[in-house]
C-alpha positions in Angstrom: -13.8 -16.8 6.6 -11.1 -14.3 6.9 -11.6 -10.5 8.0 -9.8 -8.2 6.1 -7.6 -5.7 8.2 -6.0 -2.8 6.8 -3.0 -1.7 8.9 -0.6 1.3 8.2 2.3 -0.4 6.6 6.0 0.9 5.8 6.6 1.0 1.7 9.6 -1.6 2.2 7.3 -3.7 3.8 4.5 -4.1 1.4 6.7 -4.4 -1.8 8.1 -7.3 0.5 4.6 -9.2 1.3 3.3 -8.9 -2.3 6.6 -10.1 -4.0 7.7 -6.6 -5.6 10.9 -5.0 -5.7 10.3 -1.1 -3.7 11.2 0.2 -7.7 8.1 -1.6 -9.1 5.7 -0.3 -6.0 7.1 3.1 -6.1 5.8 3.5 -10.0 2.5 1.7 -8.8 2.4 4.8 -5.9 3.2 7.3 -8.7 0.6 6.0 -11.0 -1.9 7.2 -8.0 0.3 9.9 -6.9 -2.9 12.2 -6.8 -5.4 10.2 -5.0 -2.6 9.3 -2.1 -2.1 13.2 -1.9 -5.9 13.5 -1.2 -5.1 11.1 1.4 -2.4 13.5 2.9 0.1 10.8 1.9 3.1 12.4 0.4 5.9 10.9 -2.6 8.5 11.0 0.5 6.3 8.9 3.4 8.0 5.5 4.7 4.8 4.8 5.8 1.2 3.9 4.3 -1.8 4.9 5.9 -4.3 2.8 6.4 -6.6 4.5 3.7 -3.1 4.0 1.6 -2.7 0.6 2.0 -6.7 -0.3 1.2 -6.5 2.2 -1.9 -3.6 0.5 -3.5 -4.5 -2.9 -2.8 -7.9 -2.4 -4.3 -6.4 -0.2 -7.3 -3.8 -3.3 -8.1 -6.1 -6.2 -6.7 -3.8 -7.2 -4.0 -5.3 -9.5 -1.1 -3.7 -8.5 2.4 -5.0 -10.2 5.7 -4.4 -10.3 9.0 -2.0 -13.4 9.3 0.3 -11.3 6.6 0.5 -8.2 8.3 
């Protein structure tokens, strides 16, 4: 069984572990532009929070675990 951790993660980084170029995550970002605001997360961040991270994953049905991250 694996435990699911959610780490803050750079932008470059997670296009990189799911197989994406940074274009195609930055229109996935944009498409939830207004719920990663909520988040305090803003279009210029390098970095994903946490709460970041899990949303997008969850919004695009990505798996991330700890022996990826």
């Amino acid at each position: 069984m694996s435990i699911r951790i959610v780490k803050a993660i750079s932008k470059a980084k997670l296009a990189e572990m799911i197989g994406i170029s940074g274009t195609t995550l930055r229109k996935w970002l944009r498409r939830c532009e207004k719920a990663l605001r909520q988040m305090g997360v803003s279009r210029n961040a390098k970095m994903l929070p946490p709460c970041a991270v899990k949303h997008v994953c969850e919004e695009y049905s990505i798996d991330l675990y700890e022996d990826e991250m």
